[in-house]
C-alpha positions in Angstrom: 6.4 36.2 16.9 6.7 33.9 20.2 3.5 32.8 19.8 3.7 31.9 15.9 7.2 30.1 15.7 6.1 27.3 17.6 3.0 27.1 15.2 5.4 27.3 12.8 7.6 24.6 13.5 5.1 22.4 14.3 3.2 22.1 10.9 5.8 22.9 9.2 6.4 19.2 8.1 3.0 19.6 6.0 5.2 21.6 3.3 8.8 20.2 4.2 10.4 18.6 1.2 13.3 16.2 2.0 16.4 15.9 -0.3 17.3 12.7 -1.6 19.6 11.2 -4.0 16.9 9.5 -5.8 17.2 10.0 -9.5 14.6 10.2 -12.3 14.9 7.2 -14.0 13.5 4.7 -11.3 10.4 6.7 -10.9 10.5 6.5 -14.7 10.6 2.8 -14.6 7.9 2.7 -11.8 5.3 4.6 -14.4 6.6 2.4 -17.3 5.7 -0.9 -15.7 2.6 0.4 -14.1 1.5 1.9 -17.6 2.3 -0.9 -20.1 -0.1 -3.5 -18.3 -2.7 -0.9 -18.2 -1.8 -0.2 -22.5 -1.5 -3.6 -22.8 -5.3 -4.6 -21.7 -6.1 -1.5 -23.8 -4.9 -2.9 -27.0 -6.2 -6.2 -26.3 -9.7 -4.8 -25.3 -9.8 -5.7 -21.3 -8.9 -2.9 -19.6 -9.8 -4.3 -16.8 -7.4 -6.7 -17.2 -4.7 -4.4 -17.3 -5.8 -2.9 -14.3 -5.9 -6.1 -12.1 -1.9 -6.4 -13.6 -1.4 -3.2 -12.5 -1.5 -4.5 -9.3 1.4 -6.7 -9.8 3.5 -4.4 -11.8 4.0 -2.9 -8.3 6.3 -5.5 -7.1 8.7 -2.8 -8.6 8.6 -0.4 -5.4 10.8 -2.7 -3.8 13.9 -2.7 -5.9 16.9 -2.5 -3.7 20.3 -1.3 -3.7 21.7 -4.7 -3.4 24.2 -6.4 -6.3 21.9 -8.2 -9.1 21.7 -11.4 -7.9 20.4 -10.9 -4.8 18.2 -7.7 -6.1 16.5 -10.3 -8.5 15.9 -12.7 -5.8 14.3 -10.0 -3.3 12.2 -9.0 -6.3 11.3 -12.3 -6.8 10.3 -13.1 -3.8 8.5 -10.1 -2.9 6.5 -10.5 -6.3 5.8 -14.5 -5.1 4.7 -12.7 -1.6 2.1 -10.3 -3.6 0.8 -13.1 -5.4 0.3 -15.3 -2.0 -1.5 -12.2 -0.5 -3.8 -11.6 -3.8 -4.8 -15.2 -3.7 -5.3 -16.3 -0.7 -7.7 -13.1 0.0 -9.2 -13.9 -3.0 -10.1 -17.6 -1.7 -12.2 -16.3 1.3 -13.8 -13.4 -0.5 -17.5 -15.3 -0.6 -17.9 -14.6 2.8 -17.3 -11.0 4.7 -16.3 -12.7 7.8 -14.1 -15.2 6.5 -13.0 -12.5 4.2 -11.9 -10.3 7.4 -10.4 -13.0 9.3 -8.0 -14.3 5.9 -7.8 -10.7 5.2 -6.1 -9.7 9.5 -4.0 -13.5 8.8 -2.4 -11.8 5.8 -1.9 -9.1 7.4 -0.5 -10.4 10.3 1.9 -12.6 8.5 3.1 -9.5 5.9 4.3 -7.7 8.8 6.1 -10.4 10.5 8.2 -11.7 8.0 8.8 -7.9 6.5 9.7 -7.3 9.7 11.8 -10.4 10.4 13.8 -10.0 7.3 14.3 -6.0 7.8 12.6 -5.1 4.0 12.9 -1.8 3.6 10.1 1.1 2.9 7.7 0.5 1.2 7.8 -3.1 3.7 4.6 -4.6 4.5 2.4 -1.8 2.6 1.5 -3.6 -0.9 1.1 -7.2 0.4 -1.8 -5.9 2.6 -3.0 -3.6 0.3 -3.5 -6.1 -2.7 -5.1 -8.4 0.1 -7.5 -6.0 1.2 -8.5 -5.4 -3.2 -8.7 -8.8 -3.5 -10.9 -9.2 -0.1 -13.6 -6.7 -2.0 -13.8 -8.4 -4.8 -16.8 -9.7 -5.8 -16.4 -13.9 -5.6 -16.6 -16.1 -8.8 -14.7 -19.2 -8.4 -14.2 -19.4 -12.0 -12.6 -16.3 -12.4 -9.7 -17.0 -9.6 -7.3 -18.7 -12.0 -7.5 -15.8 -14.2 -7.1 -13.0 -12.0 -4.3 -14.6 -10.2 -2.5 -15.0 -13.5 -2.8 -11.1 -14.3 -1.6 -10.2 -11.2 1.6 -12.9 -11.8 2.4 -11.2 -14.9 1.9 -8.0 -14.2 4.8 -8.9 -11.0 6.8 -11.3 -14.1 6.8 -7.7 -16.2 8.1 -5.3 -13.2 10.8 -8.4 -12.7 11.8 -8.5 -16.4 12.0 -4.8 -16.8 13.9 -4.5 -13.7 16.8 -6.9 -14.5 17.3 -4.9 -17.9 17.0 -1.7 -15.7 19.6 -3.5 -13.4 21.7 -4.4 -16.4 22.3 -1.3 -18.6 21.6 1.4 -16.3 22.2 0.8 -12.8 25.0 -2.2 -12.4 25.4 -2.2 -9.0 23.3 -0.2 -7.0 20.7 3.0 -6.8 20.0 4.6 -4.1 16.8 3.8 -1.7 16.0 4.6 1.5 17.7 2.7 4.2 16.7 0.1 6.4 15.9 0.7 10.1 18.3 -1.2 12.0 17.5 -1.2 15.6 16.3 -4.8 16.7 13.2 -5.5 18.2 12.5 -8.7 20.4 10.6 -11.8 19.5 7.1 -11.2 21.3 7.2 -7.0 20.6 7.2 -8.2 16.5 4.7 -10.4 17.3 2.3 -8.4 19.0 2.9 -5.2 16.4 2.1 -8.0 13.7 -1.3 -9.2 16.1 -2.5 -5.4 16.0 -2.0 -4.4 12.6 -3.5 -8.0 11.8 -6.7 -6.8 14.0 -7.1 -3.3 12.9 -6.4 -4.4 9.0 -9.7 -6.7 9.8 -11.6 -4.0 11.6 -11.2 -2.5 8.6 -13.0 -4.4 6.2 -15.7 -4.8 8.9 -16.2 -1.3 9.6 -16.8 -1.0 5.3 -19.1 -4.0 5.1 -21.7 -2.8 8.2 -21.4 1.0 7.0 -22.2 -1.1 3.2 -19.2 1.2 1.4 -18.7 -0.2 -2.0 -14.6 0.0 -2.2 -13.8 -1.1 1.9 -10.3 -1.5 0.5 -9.9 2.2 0.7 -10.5 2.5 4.1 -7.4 -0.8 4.6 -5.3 0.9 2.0 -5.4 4.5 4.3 -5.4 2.6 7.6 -2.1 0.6 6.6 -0.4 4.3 5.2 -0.8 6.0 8.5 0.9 3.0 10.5 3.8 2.7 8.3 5.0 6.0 10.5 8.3 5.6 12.6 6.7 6.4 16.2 3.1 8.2 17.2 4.4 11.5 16.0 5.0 10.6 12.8 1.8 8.4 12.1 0.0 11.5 13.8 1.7 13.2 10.3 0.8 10.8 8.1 -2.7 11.1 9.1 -3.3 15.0 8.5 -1.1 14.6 5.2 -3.3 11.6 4.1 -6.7 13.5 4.9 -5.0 16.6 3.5 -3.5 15.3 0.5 -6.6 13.5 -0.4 -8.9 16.5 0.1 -6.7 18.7 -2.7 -6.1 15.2 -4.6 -10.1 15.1 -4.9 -10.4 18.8 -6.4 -7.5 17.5 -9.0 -9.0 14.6 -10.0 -12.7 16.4 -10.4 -10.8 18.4 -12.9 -9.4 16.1 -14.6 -12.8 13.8 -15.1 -14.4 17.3 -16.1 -13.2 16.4 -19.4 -14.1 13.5 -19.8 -10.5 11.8 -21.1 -10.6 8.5 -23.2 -9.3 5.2 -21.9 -5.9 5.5 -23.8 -5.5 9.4 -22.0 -6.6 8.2 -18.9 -3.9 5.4 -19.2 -1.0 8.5 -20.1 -2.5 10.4 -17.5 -2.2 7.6 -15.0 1.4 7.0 -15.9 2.5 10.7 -15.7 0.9 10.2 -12.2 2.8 7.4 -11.1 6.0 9.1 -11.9 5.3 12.4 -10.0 4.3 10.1 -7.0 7.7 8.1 -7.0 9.6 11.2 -7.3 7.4 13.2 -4.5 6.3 9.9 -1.7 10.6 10.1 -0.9 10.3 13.8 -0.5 7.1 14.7 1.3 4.5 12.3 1.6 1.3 14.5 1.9 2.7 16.1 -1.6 2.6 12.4 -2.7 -0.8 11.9 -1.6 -2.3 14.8 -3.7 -1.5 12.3 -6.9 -2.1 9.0 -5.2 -5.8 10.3 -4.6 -6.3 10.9 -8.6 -4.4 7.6 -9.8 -6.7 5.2 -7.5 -9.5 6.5 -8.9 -8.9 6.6 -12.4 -7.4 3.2 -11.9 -10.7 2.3 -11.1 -12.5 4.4 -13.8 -9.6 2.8 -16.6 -10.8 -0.6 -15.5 -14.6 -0.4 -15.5 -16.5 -0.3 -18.6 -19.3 2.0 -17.7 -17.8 5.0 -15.6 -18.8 5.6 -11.9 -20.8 8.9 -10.7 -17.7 11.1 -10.3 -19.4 13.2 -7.2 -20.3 9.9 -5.9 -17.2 8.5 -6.8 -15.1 11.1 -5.1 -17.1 11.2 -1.9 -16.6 7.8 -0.7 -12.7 8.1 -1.6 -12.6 11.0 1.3 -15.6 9.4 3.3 -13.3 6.3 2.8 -9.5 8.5 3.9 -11.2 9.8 6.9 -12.2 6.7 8.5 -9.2 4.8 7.5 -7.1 7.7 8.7 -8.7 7.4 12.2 -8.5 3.8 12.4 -4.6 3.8 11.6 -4.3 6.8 13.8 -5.6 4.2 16.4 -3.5 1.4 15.4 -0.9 3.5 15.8 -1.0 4.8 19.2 -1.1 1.0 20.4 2.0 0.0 18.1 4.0 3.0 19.6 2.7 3.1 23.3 5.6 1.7 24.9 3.6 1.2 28.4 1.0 -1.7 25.9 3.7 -3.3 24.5 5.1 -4.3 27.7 2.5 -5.5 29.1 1.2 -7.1 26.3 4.4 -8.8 25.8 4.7 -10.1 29.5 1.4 -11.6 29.4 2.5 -13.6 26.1 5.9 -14.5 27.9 3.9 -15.7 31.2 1.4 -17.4 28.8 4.3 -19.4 27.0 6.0 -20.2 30.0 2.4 -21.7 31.6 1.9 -24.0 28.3 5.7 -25.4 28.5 5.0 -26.4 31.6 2.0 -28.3 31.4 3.6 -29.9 28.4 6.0 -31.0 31.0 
């Protein structure tokens, strides 16, 4: 027993489930937005379409607990900030190193000015995550007006459904989780924004020289594990992520095994996206046994022809495992107090040197 209840305790945030005050009808709203641009390009015959809008629909995460006004205007700008991150990496997608470089800027900027302005969870996660898509895609100059516009409706739809969410069911605030309010100097938020910036571009190299199809999965798990509090906590992230994407795998092979049409895919995809809103504020590696399934029938709802699922579900993990390391890296430089110090002296020294020289 002495040797087991230390065991216990410490993995015993794998099966953990917080309580929260979180009620169902958020999640709800999450799934409805994310699942009426994906019925909406299925009606109109692009699903494709619908998926790219998708991607904009999830300016909806960060709904606050502010009063309307200033809900609407966070949403706002937050769906503007998506739309900068989408399009910019979209510009620089013709070339993988350009691509990496726009792709670490974006990053680098998402963090500082989530940081700066104290947005709460989910913070800097989507902006780099829809850079890093739109870094992958494949380039077509013609093509960038148009996929810029779905992801600015699919961000005008999670706005519009939010203010009538705001209006007749929630007036003056839900409940979210709350900011961290500890303040952090000038050169420590720079330098946390320099080395997610330079891991978030290591991570689209490592994907082009290993030639992965989807690098974006390897970003999208990198910039999960760093969102953790401190190194203990990312170190938790990272088995729940490579966990909950190994038992996500087995669920999504089951539900490919039958082969689902497009409009049951889209149904399935929703129920999906409610499970995970109601799960991600309650245990994340629960979470992450849905999230695994969604991304890749996201991707199977948006492609004509359908993908090799074996195939298909090896890279996802091949994808998680890497990324996982990568933000486990990140990580231990963002929290390793000793770094940050010194890194932060030489920036201070540095500064100092160039004012006076300018003198």
């Amino acid at each position: 027993m002495k040797i087991s209840n230390p065991i216990h305790h410490r993995f015993q945030y794998l099966i953990e489930v917080q309580k929260t005050e979180r009620k169902w009808h958020f999640p709800f709203l999450a799934a409805l937005c994310i699942g009426s641009c994906l019925f909406i390009g299925w009606c109109l015959g692009k699903p494709n379409y619908g998926s790219l809008s998708s991607v904009g629909a999830l300016t909806i995460l960060y709904f606050t607990s502010a009063p309307i006004a200033q809900r609407m205007i966070h949403l706002a700008v937050c769906a503007l900030g998506i739309v900068f991150s989408f399009t910019i990496s979209l510009f620089f997608s013709f070339n993988i190193y350009l691509a990496a470089l726009s792709f670490g800027i974006v990053s680098f900027l998402a963090h500082s000015i989530t940081s700066y302005f104290r947005i709460p969870p989910p913070g800097n996660f989507f902006f780099i995550m829809v850079a890093a898509m739109a870094s992958t895609f494949q380039f077509d100059l013609e093509m960038i007006p148009t996929r810029v516009g779905l992801v600015a409706m699919g961000a005008i739809l999670s706005c519009s459904l939010a203010f009538l969410y705001s209006v007749f069911v929630v007036k003056t605030a839900i409940i979210t989780v709350p900011r961290r309010r500890f303040k952090k100097k000038r050169y420590t938020k720079i330098i946390e924004s320099t080395i997610i910036g330079f891991f978030m571009m290591l991570t689209l190299l490592v994907g082009h020289f290993l030639q992965f199809q989807n690098t974006y999965w390897i970003s999208i798990a990198a910039i999960a594990i760093i969102q953790g509090r401190n190194f203990e906590h990312v170190r938790q992230r990272n088995m729940h992520r490579i966990l909950g994407t190994f038992i996500g795998i087995g669920l999504t092979w089951l539900i490919l095994l039958f082969k689902p049409e497009k409009i049951v895919m889209i149904l399935i995809i929703t129920i999906l996206q409610f499970i995970i809103e109601m799960l991600v504020v309650r245990n994340y590696g629960l979470a992450v046994i849905f999230i695994t399934p969604l991304t890749i029938l996201l991707v199977e709802t948006g492609n004509v022809m359908h993908h090799d699922v074996k195939l298909l579900m090896e890279a996802r993990l091949l994808d998680t495992i890497i990324g996982s390391l990568i933000g486990l890296s990140a990580g231990f430089f963002l929290h390793h107090q000793q770094i940050i110090n010194n890194l932060e002296k030489n920036i201070r020294y540095s500064y100092f040197q160039f004012k006076k020289l300018k003198k």
